[in-house]
The first five atom37 places (N, CA, C, CB, O) and aatype in JSON, in Angstrom:
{
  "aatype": [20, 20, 20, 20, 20, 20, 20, 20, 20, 20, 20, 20, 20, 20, 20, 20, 20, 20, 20, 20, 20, 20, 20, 20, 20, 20, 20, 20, 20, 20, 20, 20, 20, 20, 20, 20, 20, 20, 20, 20, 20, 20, 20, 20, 20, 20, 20, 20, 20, 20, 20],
  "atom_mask": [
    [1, 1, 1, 1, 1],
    [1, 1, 1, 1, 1],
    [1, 1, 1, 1, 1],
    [1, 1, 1, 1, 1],
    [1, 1, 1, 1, 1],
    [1, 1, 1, 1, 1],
    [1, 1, 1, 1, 1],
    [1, 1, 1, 1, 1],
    [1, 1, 1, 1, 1],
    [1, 1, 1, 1, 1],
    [1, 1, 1, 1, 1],
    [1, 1, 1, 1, 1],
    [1, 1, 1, 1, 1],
    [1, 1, 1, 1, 1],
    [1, 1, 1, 1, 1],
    [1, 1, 1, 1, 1],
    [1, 1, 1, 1, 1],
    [1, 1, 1, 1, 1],
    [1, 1, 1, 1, 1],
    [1, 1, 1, 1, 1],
    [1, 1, 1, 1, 1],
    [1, 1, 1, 1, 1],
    [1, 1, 1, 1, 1],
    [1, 1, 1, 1, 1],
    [1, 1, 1, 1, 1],
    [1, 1, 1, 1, 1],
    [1, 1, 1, 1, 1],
    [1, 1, 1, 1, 1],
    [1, 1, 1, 1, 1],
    [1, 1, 1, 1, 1],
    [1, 1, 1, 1, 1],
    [1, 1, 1, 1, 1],
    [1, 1, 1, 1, 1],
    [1, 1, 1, 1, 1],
    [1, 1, 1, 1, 1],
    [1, 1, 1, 1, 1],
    [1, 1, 1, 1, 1],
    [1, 1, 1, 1, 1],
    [1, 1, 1, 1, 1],
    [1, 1, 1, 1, 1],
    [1, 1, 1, 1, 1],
    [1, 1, 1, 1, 1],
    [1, 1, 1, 1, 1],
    [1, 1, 1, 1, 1],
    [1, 1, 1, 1, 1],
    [1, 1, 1, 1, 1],
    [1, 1, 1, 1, 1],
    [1, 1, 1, 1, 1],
    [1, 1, 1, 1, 1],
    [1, 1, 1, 1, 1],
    [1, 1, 1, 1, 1]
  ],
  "atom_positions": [
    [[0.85, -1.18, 0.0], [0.0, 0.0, 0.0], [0.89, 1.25, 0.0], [-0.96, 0.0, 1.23], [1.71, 1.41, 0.9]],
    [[0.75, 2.09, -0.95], [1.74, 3.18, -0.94], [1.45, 4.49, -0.27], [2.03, 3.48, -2.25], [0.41, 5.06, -0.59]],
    [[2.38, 5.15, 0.8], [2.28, 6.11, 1.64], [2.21, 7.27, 0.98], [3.2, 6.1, 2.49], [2.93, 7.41, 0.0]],
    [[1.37, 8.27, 1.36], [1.61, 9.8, 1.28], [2.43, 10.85, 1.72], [0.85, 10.21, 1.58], [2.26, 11.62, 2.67]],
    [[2.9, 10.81, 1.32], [4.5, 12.11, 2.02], [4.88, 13.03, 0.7], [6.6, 10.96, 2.56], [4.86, 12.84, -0.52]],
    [[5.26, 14.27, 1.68], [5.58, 15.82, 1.24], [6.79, 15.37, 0.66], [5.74, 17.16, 2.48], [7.0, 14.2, 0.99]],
    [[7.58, 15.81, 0.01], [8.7, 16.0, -0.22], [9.82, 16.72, 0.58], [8.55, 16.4, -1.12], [9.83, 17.68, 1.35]],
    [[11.01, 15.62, -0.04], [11.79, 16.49, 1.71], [12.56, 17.43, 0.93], [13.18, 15.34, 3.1], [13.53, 18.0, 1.43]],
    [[12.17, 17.66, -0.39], [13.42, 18.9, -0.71], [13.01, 20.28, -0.46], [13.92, 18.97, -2.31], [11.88, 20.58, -0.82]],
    [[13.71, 21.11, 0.08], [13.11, 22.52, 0.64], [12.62, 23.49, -0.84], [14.55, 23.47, 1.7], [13.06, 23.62, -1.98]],
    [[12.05, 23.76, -0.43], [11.12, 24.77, -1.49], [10.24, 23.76, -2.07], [12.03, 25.65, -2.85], [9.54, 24.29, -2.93]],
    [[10.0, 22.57, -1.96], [9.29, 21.76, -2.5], [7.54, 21.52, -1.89], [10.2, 20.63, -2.41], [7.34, 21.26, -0.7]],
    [[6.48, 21.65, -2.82], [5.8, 21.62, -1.81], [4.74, 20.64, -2.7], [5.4, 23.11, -1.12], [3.55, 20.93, -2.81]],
    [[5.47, 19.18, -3.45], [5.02, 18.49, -4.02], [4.27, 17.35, -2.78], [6.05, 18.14, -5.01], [4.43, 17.4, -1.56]],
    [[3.77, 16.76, -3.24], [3.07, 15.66, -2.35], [3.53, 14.21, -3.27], [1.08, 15.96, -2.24], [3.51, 14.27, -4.5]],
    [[3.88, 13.13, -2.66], [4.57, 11.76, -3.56], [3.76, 10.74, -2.96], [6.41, 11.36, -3.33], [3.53, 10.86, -1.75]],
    [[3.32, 9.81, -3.52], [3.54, 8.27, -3.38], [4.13, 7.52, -3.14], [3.5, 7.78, -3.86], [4.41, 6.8, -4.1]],
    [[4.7, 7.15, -1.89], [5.66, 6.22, -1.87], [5.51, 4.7, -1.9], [6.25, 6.49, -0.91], [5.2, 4.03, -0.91]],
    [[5.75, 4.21, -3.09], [5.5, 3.05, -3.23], [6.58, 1.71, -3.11], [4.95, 3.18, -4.31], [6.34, 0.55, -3.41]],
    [[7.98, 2.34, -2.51], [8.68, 1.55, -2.15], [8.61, 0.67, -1.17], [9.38, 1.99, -2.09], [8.41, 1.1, -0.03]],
    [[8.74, -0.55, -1.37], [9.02, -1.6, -0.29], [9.37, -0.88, 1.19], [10.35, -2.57, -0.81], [8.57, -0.66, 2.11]],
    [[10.33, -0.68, 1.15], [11.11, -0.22, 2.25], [10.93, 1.1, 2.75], [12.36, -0.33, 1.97], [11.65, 1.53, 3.65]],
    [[9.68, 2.03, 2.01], [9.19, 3.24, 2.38], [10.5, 4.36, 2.82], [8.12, 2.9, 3.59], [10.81, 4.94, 3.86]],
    [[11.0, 4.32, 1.57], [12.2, 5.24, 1.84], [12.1, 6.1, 0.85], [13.6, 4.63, 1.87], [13.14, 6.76, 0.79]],
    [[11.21, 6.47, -0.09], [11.34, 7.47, -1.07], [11.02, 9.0, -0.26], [10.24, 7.09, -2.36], [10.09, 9.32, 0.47]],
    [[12.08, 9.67, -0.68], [11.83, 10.77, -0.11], [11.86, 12.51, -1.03], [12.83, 10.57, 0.98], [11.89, 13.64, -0.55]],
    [[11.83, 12.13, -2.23], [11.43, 13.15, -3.45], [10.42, 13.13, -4.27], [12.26, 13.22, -4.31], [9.63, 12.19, -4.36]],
    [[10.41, 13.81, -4.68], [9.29, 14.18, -5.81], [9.66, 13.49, -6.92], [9.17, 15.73, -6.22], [8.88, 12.82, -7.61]],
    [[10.7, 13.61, -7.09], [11.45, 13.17, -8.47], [12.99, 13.47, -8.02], [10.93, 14.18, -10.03], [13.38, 14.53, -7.53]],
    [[13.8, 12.24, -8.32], [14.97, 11.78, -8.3], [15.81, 12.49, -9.06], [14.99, 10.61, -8.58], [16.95, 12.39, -8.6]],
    [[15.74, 13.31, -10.22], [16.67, 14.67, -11.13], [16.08, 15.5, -10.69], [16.73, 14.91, -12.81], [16.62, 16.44, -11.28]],
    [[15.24, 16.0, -9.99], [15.12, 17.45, -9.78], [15.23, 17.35, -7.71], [13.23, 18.18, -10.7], [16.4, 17.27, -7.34]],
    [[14.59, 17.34, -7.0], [14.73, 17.65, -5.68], [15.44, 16.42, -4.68], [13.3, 18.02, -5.25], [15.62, 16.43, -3.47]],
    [[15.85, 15.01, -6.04], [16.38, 14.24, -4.74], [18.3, 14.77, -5.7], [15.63, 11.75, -4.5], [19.29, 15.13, -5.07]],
    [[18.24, 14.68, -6.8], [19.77, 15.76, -7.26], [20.06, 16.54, -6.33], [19.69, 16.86, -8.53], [20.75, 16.23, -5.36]],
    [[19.51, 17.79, -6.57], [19.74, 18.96, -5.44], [20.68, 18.55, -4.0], [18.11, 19.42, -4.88], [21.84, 18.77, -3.64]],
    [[19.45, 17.8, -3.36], [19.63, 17.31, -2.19], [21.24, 16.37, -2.26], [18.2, 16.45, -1.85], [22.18, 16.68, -1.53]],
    [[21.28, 15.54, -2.98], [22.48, 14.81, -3.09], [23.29, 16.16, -3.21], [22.6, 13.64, -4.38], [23.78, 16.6, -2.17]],
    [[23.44, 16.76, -4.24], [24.77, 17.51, -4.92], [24.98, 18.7, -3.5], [24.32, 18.47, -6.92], [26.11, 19.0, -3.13]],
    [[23.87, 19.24, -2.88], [24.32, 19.88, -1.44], [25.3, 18.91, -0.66], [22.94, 20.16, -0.4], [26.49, 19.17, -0.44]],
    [[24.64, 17.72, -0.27], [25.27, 16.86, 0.79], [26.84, 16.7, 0.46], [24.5, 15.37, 0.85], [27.77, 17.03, 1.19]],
    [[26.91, 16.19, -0.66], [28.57, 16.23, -1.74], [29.37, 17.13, -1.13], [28.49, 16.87, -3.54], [30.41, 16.91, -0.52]],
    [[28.61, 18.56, -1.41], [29.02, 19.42, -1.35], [29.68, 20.23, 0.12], [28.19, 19.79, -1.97], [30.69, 20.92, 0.27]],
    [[28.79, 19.84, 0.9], [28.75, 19.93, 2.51], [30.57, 19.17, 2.99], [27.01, 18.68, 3.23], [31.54, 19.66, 3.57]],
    [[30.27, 17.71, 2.33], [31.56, 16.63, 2.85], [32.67, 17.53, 2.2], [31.57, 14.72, 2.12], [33.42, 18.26, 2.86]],
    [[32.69, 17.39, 0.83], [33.84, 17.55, 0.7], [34.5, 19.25, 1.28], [33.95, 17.17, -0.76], [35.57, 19.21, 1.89]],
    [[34.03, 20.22, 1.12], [33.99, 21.26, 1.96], [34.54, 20.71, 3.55], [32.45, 21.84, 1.89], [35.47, 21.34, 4.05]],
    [[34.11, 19.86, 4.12], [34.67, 19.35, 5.39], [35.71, 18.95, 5.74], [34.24, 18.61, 5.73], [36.3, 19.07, 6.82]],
    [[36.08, 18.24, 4.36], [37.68, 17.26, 3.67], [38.62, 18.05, 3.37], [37.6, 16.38, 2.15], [39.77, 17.68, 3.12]],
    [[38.17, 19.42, 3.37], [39.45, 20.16, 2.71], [39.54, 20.3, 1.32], [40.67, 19.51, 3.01], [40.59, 20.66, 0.79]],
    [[38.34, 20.01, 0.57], [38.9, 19.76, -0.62], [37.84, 20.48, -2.02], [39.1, 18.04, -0.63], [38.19, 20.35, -3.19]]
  ]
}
């Protein structure tokens, strides 16, 4: 049975289906607000690394 959840990317104010097994989807769409989200986090580490 697939869950209803907001999207966790900020400015996002899509509503998703989560129809994963493991109820871990957490974007709207995977190239636009779960990208973002990755390419910040990237961005965060390596900034941390020195690099």
């Amino acid at each position: 049975m697939p869950r209803v959840r907001r999207c966790a990317g900020p400015g996002s104010g899509w509503i998703l289906l989560d129809g994963a097994r493991n109820g871990a989807r957490r974007w709207c769409g995977s190239g636009d607000c779960g990208n973002r989200d990755r390419d910040r986090c990237h961005h965060a580490r390596t900034r941390r690394a020195g690099g």
